[in-house]
N, C-alpha and C positions, 0 to 999 in steps of 0.2 A: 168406420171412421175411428181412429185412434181417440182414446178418451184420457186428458189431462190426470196425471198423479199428482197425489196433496203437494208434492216439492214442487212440481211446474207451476200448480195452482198458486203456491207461495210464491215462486220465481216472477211470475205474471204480474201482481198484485203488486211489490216490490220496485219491478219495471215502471208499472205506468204512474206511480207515488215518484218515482227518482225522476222520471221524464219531466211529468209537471212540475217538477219542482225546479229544474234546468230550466224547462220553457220561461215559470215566469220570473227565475233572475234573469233571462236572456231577454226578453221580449220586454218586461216591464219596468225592472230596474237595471238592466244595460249594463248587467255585472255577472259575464257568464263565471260559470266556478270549473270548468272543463272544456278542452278543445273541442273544437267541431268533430277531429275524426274519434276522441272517444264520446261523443254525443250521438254519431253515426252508430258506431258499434251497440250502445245501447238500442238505441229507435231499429236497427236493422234484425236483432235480437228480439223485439215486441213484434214484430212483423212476423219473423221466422217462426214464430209462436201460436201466433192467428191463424198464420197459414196451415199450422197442421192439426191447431186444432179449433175447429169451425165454430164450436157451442163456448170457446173462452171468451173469445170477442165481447167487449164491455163496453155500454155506448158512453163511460169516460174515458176511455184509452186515447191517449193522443195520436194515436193514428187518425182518429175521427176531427180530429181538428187540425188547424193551421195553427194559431200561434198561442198566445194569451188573450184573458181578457183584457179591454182596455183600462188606462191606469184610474182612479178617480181622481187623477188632480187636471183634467180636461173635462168636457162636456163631450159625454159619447157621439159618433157619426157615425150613424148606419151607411154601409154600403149596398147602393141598390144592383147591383151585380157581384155577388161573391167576390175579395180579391183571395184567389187559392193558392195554396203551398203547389209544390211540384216532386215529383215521383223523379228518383235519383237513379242514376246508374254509375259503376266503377270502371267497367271494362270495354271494350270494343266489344265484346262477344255478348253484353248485356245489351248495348245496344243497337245489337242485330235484332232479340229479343224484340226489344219493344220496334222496332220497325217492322217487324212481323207481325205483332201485334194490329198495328197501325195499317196494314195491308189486309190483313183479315178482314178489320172489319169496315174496311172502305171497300172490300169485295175486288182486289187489283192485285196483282202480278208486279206491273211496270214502276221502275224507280219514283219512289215520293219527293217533292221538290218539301228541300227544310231550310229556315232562315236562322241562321246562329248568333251568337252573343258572347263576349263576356261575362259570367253571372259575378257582377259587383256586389262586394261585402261590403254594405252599408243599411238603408232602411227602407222600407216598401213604402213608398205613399202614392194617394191619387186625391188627382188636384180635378174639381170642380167646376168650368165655365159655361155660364148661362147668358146668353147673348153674346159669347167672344169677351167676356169679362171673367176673370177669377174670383170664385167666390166664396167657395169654400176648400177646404184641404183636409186630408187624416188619414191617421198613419194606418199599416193595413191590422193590427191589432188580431181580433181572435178570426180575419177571414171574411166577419161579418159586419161587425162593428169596431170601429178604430175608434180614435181618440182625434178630435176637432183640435187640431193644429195648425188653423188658419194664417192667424196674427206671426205667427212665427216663419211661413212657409211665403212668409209674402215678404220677407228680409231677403229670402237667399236671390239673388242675382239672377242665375241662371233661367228663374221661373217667369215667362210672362206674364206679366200681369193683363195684358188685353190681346185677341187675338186680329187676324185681318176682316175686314168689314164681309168678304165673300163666308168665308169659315164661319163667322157668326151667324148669317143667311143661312146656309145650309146645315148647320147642326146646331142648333139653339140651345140641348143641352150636350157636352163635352165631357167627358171623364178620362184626363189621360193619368197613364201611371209610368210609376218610376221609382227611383232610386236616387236616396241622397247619399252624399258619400262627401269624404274627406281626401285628401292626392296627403300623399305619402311628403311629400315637399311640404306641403300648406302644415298638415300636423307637424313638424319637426321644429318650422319655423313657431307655431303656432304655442307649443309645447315648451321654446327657448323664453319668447317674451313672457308666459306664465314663469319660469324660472326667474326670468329677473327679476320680476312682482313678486317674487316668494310666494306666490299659489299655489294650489295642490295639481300638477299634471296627467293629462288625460292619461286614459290606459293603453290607449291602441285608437286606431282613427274609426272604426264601427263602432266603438263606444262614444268616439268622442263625436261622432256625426248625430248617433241618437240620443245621446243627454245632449248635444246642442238641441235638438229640435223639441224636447222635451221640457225646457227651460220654461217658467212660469211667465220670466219678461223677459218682452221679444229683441228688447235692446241686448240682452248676453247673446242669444241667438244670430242676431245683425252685427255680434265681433265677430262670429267665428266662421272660417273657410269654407263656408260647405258649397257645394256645385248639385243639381240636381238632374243626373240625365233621366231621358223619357226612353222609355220602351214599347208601349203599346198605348191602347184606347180599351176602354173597361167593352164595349159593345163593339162584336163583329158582326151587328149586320146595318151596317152604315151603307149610305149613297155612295159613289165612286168607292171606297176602301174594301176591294175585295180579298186583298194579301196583306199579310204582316207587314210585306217590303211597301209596298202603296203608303200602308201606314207611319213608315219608320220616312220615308218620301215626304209626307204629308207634313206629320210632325215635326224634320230639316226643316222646309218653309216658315211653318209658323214658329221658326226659329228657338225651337227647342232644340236646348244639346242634346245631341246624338253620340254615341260611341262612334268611334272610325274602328273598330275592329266586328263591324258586322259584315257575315257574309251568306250566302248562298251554296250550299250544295246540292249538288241535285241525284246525289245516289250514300249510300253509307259509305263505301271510299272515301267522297268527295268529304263528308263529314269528318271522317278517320281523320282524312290531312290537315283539316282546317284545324281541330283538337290538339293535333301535335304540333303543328304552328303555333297554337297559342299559348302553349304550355313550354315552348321554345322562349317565347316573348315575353312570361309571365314576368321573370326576376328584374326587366328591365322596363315594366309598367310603374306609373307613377300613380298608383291606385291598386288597391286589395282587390283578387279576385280568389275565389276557390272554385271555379269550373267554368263552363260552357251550357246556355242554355240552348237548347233548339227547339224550334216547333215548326211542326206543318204548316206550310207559307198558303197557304190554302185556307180562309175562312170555311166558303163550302165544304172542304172536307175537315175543319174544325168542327163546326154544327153536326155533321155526320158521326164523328167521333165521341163528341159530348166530353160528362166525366164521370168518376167516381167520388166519391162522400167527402175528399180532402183536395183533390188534386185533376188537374187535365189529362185525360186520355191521350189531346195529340200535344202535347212539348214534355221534353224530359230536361234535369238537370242531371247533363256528364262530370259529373264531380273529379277532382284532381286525384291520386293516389294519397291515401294518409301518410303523410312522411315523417312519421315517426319511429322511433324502433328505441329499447331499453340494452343499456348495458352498463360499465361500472367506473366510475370517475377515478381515474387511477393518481393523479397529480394534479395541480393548477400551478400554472405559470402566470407569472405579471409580465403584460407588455408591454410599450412607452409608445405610442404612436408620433405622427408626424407633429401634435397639437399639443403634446406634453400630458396627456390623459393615461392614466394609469386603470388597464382593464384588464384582470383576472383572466386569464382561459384554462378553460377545464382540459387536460389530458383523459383523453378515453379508451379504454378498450375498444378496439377498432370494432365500427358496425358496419352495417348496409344500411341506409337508408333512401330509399326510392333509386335504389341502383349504384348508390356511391358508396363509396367505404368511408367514414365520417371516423375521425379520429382527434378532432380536437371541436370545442363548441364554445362561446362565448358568454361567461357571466356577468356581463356588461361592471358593475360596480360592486362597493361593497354593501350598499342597502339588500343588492338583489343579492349577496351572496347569504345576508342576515335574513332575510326574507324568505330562499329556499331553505336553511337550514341545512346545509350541503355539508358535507364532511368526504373528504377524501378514502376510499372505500365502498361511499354508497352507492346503491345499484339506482339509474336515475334512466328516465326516461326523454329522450331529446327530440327536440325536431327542425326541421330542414324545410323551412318555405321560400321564400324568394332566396333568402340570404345566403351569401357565399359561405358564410362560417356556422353553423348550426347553433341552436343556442339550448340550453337548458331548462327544460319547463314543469316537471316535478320529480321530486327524492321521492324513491320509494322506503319511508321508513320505517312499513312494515318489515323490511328485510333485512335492517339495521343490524349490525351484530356487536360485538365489543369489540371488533378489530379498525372502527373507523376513528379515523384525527381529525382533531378540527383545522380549518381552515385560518390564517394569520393573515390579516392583510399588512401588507411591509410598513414601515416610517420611513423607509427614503427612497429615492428613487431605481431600481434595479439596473437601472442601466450606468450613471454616472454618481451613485451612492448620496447625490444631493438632498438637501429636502425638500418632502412635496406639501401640495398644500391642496384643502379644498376650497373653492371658492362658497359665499354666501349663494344659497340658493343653487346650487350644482348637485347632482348625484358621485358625478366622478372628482377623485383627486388628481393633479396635474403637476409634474415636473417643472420647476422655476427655473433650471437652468439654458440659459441660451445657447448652449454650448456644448449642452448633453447629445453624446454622440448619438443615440438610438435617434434624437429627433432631427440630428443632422444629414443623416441618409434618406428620413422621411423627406423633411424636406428640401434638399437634392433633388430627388426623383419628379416631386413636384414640380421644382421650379426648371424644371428641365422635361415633364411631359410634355401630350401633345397637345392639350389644352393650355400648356403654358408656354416654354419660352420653345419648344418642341427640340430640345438636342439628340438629334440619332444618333446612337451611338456609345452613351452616357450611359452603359451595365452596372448592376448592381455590385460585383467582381470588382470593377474601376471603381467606383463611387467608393467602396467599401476602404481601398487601399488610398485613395485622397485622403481619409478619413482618419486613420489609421496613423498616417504618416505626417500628420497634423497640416497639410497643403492646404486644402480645403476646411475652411474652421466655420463657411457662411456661403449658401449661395455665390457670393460677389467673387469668392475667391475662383472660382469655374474660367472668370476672364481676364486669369494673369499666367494661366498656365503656359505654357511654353513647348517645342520639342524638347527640349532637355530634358524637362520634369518629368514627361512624361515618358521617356524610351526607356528608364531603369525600369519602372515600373511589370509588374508579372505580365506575359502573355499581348505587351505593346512591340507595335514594329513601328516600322516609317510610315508603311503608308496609315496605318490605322490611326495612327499621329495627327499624321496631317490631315486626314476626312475627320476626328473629332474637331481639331481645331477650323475646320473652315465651318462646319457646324454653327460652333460657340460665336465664331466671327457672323455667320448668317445672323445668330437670334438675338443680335444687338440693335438690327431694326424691325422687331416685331411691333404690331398691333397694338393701340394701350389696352383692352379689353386684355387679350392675352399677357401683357406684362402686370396689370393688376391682379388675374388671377394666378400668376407665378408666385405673386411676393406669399402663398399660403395664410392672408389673412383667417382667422378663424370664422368661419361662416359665408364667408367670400366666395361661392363656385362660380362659373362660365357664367350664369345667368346673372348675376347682382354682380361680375367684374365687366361683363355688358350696358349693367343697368348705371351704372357705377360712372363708365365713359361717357355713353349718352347727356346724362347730363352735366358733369364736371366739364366735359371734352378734352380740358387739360391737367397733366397729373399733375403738376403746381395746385391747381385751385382743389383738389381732392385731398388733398395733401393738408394743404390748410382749412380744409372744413370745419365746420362747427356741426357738433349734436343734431342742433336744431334743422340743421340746413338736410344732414343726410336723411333725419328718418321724414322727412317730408318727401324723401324718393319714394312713390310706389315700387314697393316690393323689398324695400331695406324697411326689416324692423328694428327696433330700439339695443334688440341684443346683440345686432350685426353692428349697425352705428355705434357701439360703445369700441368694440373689439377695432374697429376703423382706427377710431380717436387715438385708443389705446398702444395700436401699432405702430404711428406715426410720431407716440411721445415718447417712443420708446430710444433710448441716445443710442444702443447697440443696432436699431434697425436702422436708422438716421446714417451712423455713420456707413452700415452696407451698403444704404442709396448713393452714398458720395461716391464709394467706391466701387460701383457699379456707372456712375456717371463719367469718372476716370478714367474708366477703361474706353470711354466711347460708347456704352447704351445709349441711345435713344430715348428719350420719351416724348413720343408724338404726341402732337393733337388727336383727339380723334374725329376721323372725316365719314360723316354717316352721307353712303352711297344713296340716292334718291331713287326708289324705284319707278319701273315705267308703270302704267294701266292696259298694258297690251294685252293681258287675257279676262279684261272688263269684260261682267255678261257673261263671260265661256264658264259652264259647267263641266269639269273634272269627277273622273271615277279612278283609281287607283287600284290596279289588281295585279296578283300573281308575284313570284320571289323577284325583286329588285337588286341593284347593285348598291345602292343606296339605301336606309333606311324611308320609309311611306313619308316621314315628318320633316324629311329633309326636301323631297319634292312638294306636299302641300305647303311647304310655308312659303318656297318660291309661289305657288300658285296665289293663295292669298295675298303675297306681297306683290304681287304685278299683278291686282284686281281681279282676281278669278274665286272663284269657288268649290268645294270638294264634296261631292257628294257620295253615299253610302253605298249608293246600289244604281244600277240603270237603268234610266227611262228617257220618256222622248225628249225631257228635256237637255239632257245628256248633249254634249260637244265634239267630248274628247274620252278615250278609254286609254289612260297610259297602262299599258300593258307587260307585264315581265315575264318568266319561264313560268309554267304550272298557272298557268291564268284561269282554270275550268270555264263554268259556269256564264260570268260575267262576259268572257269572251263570245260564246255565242252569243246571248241575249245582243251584243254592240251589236252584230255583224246582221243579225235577226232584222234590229231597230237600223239597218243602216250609219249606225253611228261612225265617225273615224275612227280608227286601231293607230297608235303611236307608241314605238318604243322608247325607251332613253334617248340613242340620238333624236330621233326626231322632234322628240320635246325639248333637246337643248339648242336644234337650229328653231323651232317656236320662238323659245325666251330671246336667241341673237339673229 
């Protein structure tokens, strides 16, 4: 056996000082100082270390533990079932590994059935109920002992507080666990109304879920968004719960939220696929993930498995690829978006990261450009997670040389030289002019997407040359164009003439929901210009609202409501409504369709590649009285089923359940 050198021995000692000292700004004060993937690289490094050499192992090395201890500003709560970390893999071919593993030592050949996950970045907690009542909560802390976060976990919404009178009967006591979290939506909105207040704004929504939950009064904890989905039950040897899925079954009922992106594989393949589906899906979740958990669906061969000193033998977390990678900030550009926001972007030496070539990244403002300390030159490390634009997450200025410039942010606007301004309480500066052309193509394109007034046809080529040629100076102007105007124009013929303009002639009776989200309110998406219609019904009475009236909408907050007021007092948008009225738009009432209860009682499963997105058929379901369940069992109705169905598809055919594709569900609904 190889025996550690004084440098390793150094290297070692060095590791598990920098580890704990990550873990407990991570765990304890909810203020990590390094990404996850170089947090990986270290901990993968302690490990690689142990492994080769057997007598370094130190029984404080964080390998031996889960997380921190818990903080002292709660009253500790032991956990009477360990809640444990989980043993990580990066690759397909790592987890072949532990599936080999896992066959070993359950003494089998034949494919292992595994139930997978989202692994949600947010907080570990497990919630307490002794007679179907909640009674105590805390977070998962060092593994063993967390921190008594009751009074706080009994604000979030999502948590029942009492269970069904049979559930209470048969398990008296209750441990389920979970994950709080924050939707990517909720913190933005959440993050704007702290902007108005001039408060100091969260960091990212995993911080901002666990200093919510860590809050000493449970009234700040009960403002803020959090949702707590369930994932299992602390004890696998319950009455009827003999699978993960039983339990994820169980837990649906006693109407814990559940993930919809839980699924079943029944071979490593089957795992493979579901991995890169989800990782397909990831940039357009409305919640942080950084991997996939899976575990053997299988209690009995859980207890068979057991674990080791941190972690379970049977589930692994398939962690995403670190999408990181270093190179050198060559330029920054200012660019003027649709809202008149002025955001830096870094020019880069073109990289790879996680398979793309990444050539430009986003310094969102000029705090954050003060805050990196960034200079044109430096060699800077970026990264690439959900977002389309990568952003920049530290200078390396150990590699500083005397050849880097500093960074100027502009005095007026780059696009139409005007000036800009910032507002109170804002990070970013914003273009004042209405007329600055950069934000007249933004929004164009807007008011002419498919969420808005949907014009096909309306290229950015065209748009650019309306623009140009002063035609277009407003939205409004899109519906006085003509044949004439347009056949000088580059690359126009007759017929392309005439399909834009019957177009523009279509989108004049559009929807009010879609004509409110045209007009590019700032803050105003599909969802709050839905919310928006709902209750106004008519754009008259929207129109003239008051403050008070809007943010008493659920789901318009105060920074949306100002921006409302603000738009409508605006005499230059006033007079584009006129002259969009001129021309013949429309503004309807809006007529909410009443749905039927025709799939009342019927239970829905949802599997395999769709034509549709999953969200767009459960909400018909939901909406005409049905329900949508995770996984299948007897209670099961319907299995709407698409291409690559696996798993779920036998088990229907198994349980005799009905098989239904598309059509068939859309002759169901008519």
């Amino acid at each position: 056996m190889a025996k550690p050198s004084k440098k390793i021995i150094t290297e070692y000692k060095k590791l598990i000082e920098e580890i704990s000292e990550h873990n407990r700004l991570y765990y304890e004060n909810d203020a990590p100082a390094i990404s996850d993937a170089e947090y990986d690289r270290l901990f993968d490094r302690l490990i690689e270390l142990e492994k080769k050499y057997k007598d370094l192992q130190s029984p404080d090395s964080p390998t031996q533990k889960v997380g921190a201890k818990p903080s002292k500003g709660f009253e500790p709560l032991s956990h009477r079932i360990p809640m444990l970390s989980l043993q990580k893999v990066t690759s397909f071919d790592e987890f072949i590994e532990f599936d080999k593993r896992v066959k070993n030592l359950l003494e089998t050949t034949d494919d292992v059935e595994y139930i997978t996950e989202p692994k949600l970045d947010g907080l570990a907690v497990e919630l307490i109920y002794e007679n179907g009542i909640f009674m105590r909560g805390a977070t998962r802390g060092d593994g063993t002992t967390g921190e008594n976060i009751t009074q706080n976990l009994k604000t979030i919404k999502s948590i029942p507080l009492k269970l069904s009178a049979k559930t209470a009967k048969r398990y008296p006591l209750l441990e389920v666990r979970g994950e709080v979290i924050m939707k990517l939506s909720d913190f933005e909105k959440f993050n704007s109304k702290l902007a108005l207040e001039n408060s100091p704004l969260l960091a990212n929504p995993r911080n901002g879920a666990a200093g919510s939950l860590r809050q000493l009064d449970s009234k700040v904890t009960a403002s803020r968004p959090l949702l707590f989905y369930a994932y299992g039950v602390s004890d696998n040897n319950l009455e009827k719960l003999d699978t993960q899925q039983t339990v994820i079954e169980f837990l649906s009922d006693e109407k814990f939220l559940i993930n919809d992106l839980i699924y079943i594989g029944e071979s490593v393949k089957e795992v493979k696929i579901i991995f890169e589906n989800l990782a397909n899906a990831r940039p357009d979740l409305d919640y942080e993930i950084d991997g996939m958990v899976i575990k053997v669906n299988s209690f009995e061969s859980q207890n068979i498995l057991g674990q080791i000193a941190r972690a379970p033998r049977w589930a692994v977390a398939w962690k995403f690829a670190a999408e990181q990678a270093e190179t050198i900030l060559e330029d920054v550009e200012f660019s003027v978006g649709r809202t008149g926001v002025i955001t830096p972007v870094a020019k880069l030496k073109p990289v790879k990261v996680a398979g793309v070539t990444v050539s430009n990244a986003s310094l969102h403002n000029e705090d954050e450009l003060r805050n990196l300390d960034i200079r044109i030159g430096d060699s800077v490390i970026i990264e690439r997670a959900g977002d389309v634009i990568p952003k920049v997450i530290r200078v390396l200025q150990e590699k500083r040389n005397g050849k880097t410039n500093e960074i100027m942010f502009p005095k007026s606007c780059p696009s139409c030289n005007e000036s800009i301004y910032r507002p109170e309480g804002e990070a970013a500066y914003r273009c004042i002019n209405i007329s600055c052309p950069a934000q007249l193509e933004g929004r164009i394109f807007h008011f002419a997407s498919k969420g808005g007034l949907d014009i096909v046809g309306l290229g950015d080529k065209l748009a650019r040359q309306l623009i140009e040629k002063k035609i277009v100076q407003d939205p409004s102007d899109l519906f006085y164009l003509t044949t004439e105007i347009l056949l000088p124009l580059d690359l126009m013929a007759d017929k392309k003439a005439d399909n834009l303009l019957r177009e523009i002639e279509q989108s004049k009776k559009s929807e009010l929901p879609k004509l409110i989200y045209a007009l590019g309110i700032i803050g105003v998406g599909e969802t709050a210009a839905l919310l928006l219609a709902e209750h106004f019904v008519s754009f008259q009475k929207l129109q003239d609202s008051t403050i008070e009236e809007l943010i008493d909408i659920s789901g318009i907050g105060p920074n949306i409501a100002l921006n409302i007021i603000e738009f409508f007092k605006s005499s230059s948008n006033r007079i584009m409504l006129d002259k969009m009225k001129s021309a013949g738009v429309q503004f309807p009432d809006y007529i909410k369709i009443n749905l039927s209860d025709r799939f009342k009682n019927k239970v829905f499963v949802i599997t395999g590649t769709l034509t549709k997105p999953r969200n767009h058929y459960k909400n018909i379901i939901v909406d005409n009285g049905g329900k949508v369940a995770a996984a299948i069992s007897h209670k099961t109705n319907f299995l709407l089923a698409g291409e690559n169905s696996g798993s779920k598809l036998e088990k229907a055919k198994k349980l005799q359940i009905q098989v239904i594709d598309e059509a068939e569900f859309n002759s169901l609904l008519s």
